[in-house]
N, CA and C of each residue as an Amber inpcrd file, in Angstrom:
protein
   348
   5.3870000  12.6860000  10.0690000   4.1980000  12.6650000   9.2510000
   4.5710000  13.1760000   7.8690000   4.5270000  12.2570000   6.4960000
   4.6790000  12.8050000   5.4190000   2.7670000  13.4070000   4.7810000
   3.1330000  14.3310000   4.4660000   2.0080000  15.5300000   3.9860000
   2.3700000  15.6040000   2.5890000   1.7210000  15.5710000   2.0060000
   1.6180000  16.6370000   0.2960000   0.6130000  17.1700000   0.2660000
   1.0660000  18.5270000  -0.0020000  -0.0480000  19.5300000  -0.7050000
   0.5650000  21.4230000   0.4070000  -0.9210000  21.8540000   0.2140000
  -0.5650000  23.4180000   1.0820000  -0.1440000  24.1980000   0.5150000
  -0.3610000  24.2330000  -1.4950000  -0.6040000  25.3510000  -2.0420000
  -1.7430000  25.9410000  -1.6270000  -1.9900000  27.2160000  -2.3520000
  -3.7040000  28.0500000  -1.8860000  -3.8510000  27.9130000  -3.2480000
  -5.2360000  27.3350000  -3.4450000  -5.5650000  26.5250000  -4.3310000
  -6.4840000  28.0470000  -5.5190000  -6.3660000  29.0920000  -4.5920000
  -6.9160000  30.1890000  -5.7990000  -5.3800000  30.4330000  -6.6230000
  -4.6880000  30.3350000  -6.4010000  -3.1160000  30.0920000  -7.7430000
  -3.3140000  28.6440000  -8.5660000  -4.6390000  27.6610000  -8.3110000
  -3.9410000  27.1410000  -9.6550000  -4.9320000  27.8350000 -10.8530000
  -4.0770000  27.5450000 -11.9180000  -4.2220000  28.0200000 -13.5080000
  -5.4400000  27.6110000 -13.8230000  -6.5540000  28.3660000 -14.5950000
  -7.3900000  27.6300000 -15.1470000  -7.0610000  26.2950000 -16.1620000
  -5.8800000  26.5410000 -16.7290000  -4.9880000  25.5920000 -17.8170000
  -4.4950000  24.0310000 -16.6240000  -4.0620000  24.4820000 -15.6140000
  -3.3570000  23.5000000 -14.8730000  -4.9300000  22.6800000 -13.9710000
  -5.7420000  23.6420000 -13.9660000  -7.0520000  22.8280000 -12.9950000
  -7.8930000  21.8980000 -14.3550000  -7.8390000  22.6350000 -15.6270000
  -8.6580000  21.7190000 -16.4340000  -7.7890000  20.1820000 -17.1870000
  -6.2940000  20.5380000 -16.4800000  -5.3430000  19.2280000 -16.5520000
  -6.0400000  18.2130000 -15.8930000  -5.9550000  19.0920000 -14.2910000
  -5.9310000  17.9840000 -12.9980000  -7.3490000  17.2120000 -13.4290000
  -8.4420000  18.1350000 -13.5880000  -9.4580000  17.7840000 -13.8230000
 -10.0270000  16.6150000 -15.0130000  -9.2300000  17.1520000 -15.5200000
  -9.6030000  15.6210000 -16.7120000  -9.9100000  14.5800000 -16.1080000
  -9.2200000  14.1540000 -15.8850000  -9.2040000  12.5730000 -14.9680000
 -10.6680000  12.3370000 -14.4280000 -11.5980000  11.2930000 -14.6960000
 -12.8500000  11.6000000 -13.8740000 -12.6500000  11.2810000 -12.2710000
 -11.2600000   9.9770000 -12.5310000 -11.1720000   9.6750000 -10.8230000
 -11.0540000  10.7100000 -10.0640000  -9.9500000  11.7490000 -10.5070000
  -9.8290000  13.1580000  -9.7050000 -10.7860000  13.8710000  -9.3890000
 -11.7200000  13.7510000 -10.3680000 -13.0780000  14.4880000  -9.9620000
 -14.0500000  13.9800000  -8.9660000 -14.2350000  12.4150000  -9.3540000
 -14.4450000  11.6850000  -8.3540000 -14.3300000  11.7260000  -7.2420000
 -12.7860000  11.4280000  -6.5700000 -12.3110000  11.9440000  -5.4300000
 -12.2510000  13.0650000  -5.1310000 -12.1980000  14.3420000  -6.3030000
 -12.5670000  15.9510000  -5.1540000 -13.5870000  16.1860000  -4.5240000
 -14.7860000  15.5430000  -5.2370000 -16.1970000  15.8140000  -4.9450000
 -16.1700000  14.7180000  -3.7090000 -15.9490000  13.4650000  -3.3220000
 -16.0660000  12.7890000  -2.3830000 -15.2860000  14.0920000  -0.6280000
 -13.5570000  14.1360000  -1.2480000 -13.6050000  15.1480000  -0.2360000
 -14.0240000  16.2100000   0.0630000 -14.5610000  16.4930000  -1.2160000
 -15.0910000  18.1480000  -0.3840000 -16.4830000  17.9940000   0.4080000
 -17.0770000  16.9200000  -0.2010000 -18.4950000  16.6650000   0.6750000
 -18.0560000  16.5270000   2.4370000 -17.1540000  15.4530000   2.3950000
 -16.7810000  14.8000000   3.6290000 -15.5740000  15.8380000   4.1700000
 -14.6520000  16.7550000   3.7200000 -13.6380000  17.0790000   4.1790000
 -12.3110000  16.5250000   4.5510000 -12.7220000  15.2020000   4.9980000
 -12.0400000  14.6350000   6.0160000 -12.2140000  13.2620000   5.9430000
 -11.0540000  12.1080000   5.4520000 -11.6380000  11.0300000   4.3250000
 -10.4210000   9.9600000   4.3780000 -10.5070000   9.0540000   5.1660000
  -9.8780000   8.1530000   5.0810000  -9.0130000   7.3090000   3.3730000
  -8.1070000   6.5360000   2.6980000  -7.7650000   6.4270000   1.1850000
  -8.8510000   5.3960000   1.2620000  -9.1840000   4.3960000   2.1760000
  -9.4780000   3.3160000   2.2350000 -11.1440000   3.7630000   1.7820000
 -11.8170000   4.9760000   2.7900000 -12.7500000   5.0600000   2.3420000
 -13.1870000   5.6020000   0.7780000 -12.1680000   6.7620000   0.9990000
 -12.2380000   7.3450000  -0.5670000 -11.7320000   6.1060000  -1.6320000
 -11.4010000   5.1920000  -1.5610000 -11.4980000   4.2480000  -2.4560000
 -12.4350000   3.6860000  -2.8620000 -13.2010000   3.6720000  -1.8970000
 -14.5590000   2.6670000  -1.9550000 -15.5200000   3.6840000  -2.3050000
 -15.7020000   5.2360000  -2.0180000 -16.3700000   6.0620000  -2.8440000
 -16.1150000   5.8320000  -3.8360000 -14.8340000   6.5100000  -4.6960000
 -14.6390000   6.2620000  -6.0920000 -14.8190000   5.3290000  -6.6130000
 -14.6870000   4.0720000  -6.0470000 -14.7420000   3.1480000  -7.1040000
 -16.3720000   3.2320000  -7.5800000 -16.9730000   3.0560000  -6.3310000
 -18.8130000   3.0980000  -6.7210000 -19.0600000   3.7040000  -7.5870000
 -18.3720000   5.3370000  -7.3690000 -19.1220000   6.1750000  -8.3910000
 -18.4740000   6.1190000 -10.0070000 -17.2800000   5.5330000 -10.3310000
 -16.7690000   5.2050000 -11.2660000 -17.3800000   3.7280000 -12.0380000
 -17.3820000   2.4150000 -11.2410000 -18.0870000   1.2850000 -11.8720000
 -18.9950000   0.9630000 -11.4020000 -19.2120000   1.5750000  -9.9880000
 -20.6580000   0.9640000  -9.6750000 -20.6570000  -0.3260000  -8.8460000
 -19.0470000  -1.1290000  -9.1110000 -19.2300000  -2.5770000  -8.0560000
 -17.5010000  -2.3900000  -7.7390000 -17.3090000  -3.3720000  -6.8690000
 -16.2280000  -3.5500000  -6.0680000 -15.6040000  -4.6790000  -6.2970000
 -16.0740000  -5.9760000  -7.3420000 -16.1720000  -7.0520000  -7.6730000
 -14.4160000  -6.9360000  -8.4160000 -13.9840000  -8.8290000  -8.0720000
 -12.6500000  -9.0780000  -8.5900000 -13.0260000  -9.3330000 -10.1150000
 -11.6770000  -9.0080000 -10.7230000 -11.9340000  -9.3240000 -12.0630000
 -10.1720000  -9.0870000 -12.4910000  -9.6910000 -10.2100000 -12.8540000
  -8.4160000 -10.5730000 -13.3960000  -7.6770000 -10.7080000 -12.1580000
  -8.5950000 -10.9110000 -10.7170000  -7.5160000 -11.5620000  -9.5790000
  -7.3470000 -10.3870000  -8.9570000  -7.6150000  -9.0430000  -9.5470000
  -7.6210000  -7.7740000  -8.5560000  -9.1010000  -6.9920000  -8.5750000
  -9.6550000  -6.9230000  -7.2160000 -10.9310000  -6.0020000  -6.9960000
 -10.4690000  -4.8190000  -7.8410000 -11.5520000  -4.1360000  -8.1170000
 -11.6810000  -2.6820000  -8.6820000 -10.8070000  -2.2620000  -7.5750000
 -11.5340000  -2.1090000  -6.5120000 -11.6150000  -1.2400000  -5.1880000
  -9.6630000  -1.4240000  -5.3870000  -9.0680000  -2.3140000  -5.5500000
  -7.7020000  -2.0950000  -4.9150000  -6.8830000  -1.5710000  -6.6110000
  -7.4840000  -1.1520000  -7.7850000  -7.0950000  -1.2170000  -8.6780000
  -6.7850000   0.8500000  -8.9170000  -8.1190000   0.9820000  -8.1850000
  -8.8410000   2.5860000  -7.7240000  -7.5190000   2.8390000  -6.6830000
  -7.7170000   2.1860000  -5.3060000  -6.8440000   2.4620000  -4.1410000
  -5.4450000   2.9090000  -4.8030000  -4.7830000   1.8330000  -5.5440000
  -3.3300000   1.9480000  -5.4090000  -3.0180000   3.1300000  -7.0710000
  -4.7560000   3.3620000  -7.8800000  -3.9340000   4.5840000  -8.5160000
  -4.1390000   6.1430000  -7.8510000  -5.3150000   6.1730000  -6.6600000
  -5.3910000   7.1270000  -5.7110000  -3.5830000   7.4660000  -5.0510000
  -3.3830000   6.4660000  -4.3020000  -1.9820000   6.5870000  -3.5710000
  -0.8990000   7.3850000  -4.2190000  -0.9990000   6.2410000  -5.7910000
   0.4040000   6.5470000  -6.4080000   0.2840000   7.9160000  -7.2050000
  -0.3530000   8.3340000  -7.6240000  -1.0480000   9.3450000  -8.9790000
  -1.9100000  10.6160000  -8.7340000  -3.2380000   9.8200000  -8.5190000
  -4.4590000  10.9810000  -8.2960000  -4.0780000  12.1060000  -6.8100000
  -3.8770000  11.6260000  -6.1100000  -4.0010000  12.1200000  -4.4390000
  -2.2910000  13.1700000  -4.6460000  -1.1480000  12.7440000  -4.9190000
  -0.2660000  13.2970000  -4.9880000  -0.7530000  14.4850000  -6.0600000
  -1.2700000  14.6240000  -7.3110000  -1.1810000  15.5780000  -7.9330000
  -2.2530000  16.5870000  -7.2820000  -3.3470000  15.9260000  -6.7300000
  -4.1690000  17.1060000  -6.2210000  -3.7380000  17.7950000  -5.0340000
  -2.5950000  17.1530000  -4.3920000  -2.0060000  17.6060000  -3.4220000
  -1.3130000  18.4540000  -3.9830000  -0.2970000  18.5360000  -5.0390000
   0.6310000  19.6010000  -5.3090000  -0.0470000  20.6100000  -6.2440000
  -0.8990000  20.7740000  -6.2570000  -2.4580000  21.7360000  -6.7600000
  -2.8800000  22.4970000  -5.6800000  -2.3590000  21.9380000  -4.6790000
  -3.2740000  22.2720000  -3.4380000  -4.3030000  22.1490000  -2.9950000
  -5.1000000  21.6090000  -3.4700000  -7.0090000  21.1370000  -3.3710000
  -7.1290000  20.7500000  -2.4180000  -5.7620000  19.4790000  -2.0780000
  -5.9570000  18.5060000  -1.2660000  -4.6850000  18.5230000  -0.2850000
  -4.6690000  17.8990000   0.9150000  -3.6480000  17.3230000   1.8200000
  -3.6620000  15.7780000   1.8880000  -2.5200000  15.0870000   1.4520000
  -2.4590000  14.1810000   1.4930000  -1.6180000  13.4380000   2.8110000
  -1.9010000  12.7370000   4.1390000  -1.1650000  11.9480000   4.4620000
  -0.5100000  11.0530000   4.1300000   0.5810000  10.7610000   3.7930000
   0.7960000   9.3480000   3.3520000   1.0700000   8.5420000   4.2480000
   1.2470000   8.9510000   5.5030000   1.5430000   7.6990000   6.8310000
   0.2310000   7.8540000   7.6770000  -0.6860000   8.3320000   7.6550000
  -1.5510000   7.9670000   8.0380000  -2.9340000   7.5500000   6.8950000
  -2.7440000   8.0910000   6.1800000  -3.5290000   7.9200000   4.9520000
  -4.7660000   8.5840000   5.0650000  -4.6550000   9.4930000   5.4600000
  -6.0770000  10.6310000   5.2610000  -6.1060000  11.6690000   4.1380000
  -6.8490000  12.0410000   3.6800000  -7.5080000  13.2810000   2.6990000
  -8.0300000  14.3180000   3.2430000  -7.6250000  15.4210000   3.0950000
  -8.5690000  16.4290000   3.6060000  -8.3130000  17.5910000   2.7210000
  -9.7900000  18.2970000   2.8560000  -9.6590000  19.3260000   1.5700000
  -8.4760000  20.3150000   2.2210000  -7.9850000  20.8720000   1.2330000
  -6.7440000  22.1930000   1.7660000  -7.5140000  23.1370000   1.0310000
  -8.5670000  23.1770000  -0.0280000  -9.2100000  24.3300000  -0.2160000
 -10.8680000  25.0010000   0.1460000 -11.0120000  26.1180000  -0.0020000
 -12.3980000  26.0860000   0.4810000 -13.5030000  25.3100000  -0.3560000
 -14.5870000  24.7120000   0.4780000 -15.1110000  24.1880000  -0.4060000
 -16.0570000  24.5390000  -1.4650000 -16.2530000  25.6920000  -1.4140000
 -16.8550000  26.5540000  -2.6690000 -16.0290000  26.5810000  -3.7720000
 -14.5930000  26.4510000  -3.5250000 -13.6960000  26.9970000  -4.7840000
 -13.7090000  25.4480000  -5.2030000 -14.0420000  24.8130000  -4.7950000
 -13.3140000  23.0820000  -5.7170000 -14.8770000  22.7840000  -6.1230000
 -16.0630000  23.7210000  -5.4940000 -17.4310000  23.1810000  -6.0880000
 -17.6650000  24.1300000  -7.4130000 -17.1660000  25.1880000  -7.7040000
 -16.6580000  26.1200000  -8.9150000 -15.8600000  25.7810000  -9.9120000
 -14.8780000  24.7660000  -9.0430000 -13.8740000  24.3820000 -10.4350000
 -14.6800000  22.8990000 -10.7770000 -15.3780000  22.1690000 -10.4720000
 -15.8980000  20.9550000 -10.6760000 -17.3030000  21.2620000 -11.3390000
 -18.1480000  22.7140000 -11.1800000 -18.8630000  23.0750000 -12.1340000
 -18.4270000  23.4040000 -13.1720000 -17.0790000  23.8920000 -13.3350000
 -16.3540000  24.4280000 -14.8230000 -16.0060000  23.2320000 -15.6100000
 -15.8040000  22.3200000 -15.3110000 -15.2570000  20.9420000 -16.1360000
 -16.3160000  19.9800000 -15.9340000 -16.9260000  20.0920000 -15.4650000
 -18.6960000  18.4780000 -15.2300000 -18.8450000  18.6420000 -16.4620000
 -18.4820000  16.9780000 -16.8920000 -18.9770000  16.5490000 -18.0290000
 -20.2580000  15.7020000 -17.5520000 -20.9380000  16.2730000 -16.5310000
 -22.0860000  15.4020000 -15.6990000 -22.0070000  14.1160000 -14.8480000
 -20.2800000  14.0530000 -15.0540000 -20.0480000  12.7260000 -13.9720000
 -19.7060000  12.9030000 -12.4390000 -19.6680000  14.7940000 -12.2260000
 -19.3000000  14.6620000 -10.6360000 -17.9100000  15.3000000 -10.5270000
């Protein structure tokens, strides 16, 4: 089983969380896992994408949904993993929070630019 993540997510930096945080997808996807905990990529794709465009629709020959998926995999999911927020499977492809969920609903009140 390849895993990323299993820092303790009270060590990251306020400097290094308002990095991770930029990204709205990241925010996107923290708030999807911390609601759920426990989160398939496939599903958390199809969260984010909603809450990012709103449709799932092809456009230039690639759906959103697989445009979201494959920068979750490659990008978003690995860095929140080495943050520790998150556990990433990569052979099974699950999400699950690695932090409590009060502390990622604290750091997502510190950076809401009202998108979540």
């Amino acid at each position: 089983m390849a895993e990323l993540g299993g820092r303790d997510a009270a060590t990251v930096s306020l400097e290094r969380a308002l990095s991770l945080l930029a990204d709205s997808v990241r925010r996107h996807a923290l708030a999807v896992v911390r609601d759920r905990e426990t989160v398939t990529l496939r599903e958390l794709s199809w969260a984010v994408t909603s809450r990012a465009t709103g449709t799932v629709r092809l456009t230039d020959g690639r759906s959103a949904l697989d445009r979201y998926r494959i920068r979750l995999h490659h990008v978003h999911l690995p860095k929140l993993a080495a943050a520790g927020l998150v556990t990433y499977d990569t052979d099974r492809r699950t999400v699950e929070l690695a932090a409590e969920p009060s502390a990622v609903t604290h750091l997502l009140a510190d950076v809401s630019d009202g998108t979540g």
